[in-house]
N, C-alpha and C positions, 0 to 999 in steps of 0.2 A: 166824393162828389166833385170838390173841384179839375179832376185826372177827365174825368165825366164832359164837365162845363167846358174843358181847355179842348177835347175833341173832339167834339158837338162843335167849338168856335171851329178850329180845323177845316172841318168837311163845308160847315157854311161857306168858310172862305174860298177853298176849291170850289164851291159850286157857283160864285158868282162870277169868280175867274174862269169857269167852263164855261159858261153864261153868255159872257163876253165876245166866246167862239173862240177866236184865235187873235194870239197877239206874235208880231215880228220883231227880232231883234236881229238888227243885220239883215241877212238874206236868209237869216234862221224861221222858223216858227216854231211858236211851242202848243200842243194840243195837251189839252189836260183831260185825262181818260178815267171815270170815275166808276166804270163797270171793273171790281174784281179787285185783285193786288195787284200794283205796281210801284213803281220805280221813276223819282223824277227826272234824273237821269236818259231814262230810257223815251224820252217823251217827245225828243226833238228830232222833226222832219223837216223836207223841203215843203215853202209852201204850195198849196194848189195840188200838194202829190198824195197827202195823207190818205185821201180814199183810196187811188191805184195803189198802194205797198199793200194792203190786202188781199192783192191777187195777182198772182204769179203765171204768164204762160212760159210755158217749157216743150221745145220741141230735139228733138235730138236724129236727125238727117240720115241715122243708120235705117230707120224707119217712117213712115209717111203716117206719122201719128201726134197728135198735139194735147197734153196734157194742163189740165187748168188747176192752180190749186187759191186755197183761201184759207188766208192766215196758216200757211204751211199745210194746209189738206190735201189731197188727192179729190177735187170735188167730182170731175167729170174728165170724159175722153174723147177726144173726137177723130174720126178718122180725115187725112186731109190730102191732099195733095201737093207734095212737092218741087221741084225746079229741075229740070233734066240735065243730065251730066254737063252739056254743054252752055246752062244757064242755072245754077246753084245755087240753090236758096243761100240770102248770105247769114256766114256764119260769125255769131258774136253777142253783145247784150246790146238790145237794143231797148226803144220804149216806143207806146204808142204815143204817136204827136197829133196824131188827126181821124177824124170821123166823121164819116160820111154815108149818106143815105142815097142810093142808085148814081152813084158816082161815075159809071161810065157803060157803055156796053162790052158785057162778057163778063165785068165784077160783079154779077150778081146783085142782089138787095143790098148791100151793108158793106163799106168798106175800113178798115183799121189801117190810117200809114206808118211806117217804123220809120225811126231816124236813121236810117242807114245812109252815108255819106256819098256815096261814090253810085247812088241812082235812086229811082223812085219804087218801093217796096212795101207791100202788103199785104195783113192777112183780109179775104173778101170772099164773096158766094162766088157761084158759076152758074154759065149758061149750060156748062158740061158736066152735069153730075155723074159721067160715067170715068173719068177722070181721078176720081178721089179714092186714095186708095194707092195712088202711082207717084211716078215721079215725071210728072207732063206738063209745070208750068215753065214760065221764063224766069223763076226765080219769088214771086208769091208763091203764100200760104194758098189756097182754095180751099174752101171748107163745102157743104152742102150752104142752102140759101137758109133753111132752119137753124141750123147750128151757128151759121156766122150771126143771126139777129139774134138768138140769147147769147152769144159772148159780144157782142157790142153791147146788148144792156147790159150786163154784169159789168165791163171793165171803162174804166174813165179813161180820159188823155193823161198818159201819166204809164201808166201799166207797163211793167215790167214784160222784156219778149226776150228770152233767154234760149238761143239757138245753140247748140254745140254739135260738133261733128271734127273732121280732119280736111281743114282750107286748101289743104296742097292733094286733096285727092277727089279724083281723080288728076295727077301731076301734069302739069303742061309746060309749053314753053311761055314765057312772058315776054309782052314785046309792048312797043309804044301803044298809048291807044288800048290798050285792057282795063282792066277794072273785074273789081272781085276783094275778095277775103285772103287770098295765095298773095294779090299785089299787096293789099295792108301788111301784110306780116314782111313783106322785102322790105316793104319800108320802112317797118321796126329795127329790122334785122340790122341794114345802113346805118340809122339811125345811133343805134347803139355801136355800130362799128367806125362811128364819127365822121363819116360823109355824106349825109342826109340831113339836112335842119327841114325842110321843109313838111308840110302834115300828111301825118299816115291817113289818109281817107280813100286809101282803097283804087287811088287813078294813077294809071301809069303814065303821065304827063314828064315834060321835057326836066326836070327837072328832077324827078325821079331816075330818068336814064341818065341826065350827067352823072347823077350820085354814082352809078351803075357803071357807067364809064372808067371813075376815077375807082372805084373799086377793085375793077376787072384791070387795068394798069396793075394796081398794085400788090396785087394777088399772081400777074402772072397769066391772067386770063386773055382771053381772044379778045378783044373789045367791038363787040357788035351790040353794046347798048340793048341786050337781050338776055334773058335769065334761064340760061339753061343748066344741064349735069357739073357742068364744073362749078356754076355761082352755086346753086344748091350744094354743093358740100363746103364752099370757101363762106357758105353764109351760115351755116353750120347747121342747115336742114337737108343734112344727108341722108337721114334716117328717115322722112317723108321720098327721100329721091327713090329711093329701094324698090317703092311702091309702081316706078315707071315702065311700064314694059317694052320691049325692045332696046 
């Protein structure tokens, strides 16, 4: 009886601290989750995100197709439209920061923005449903105008947008004035090769080509403050250069 009385108190207690909703510590939150087993441990999120970690999009740029899941599910699939070679959806984890309803002409009904650094990026309907299916945007998602209004009700600000693909391909030359996912990773590359302090957000600004500069000096390279066959293998994405033709 008393084993009984003591976890009876227990659950009481958890339920008035569920009750509560949510309480912060630091820039922590803790949700307390009384549906099933768990782990208290396992309980602490960012606040304001708890709802988005529920729902995962996934898209993967070898194909023009966006997959949604929930609590790790495969819920739905949607057919979408991708960025053309020479405007690449960018690749990387983003999240959704913003939501919008007829947000501009040619996005369609419904628009989702991603945090992507280096320009303004998202997944939205179309005035061109014949589109979807290809690879015909400037770099948004396009979805149908049905399809993008139930994944904006389903997903909050917050939601995970998890792009993967290969940044250096189609391979290009980099020059001042670009921007992309190929420039983010030079700038890692620098970065970690110790002449780079400044932030990898994807823009080939002046201070990305000084980096570039003193690099190309010290390597031995031509120095035209551009990223071509030789940086690519001196920045040890030789194995992406392969992919270049001619």
């Amino acid at each position: 009886m008393a084993r009984r009385r003591s976890g009876g108190a227990r659950w009481r207690g958890l339920r008035v601290l569920a009750a509560a909703a949510r309480f912060t510590v630091g820039a922590l939150a803790v949700d307390l989750l009384l549906a099933g087993a768990f782990a208290i441990g396992s309980l602490v999120a960012v606040p304001g995100w708890a709802a988005a970690a529920s729902y995962v999009i996934r898209i993967d740029t070898a194909q023009p197709v966006m997959r949604v899941y929930r609590y790790g599910r495969l819920i739905r699939t949607f057919a979408v439209a991708l960025g053309k070679p020479a405007t690449v959806t960018p690749i990387g984890s983003w999240r959704v920061v913003d939501k919008q309803r007829g947000w501009g002409k040619g996005f369609g009904t419904r628009w989702l923005g991603l945090d992507v650094p280096w320009g303004i990026y998202g997944i939205h309907g179309t005035n061109r449903p014949a589109s979807i299916g290809r690879y015909a945007s400037n770099g948004c998602i396009r979805m149908h105008n049905a399809d993008v209004e139930q994944l904006y009700d389903w997903t909050p600000r917050g939601t995970p947008v998890i792009i993967t693909g290969d940044p250096l391909r189609p391979l290009r030359r980099l020059k001042f004035g670009n921007i992309g996912a190929d420039v983010q990773l030079v700038q890692r590359r620098l970065r970690e090769a110790g002449y780079y302090a400044g932030p990898c957000d994807g823009r080939f600004g002046p201070r990305t080509q000084v980096a570039l500069m003193y690099f190309e000096l010290a390597h031995g390279l031509l120095q035209d403050g551009a990223v071509g066959m030789g940086d690519y293998r001196a920045l040890r994405l030789a194995g992406a250069a392969r992919h270049e033709k001619g």
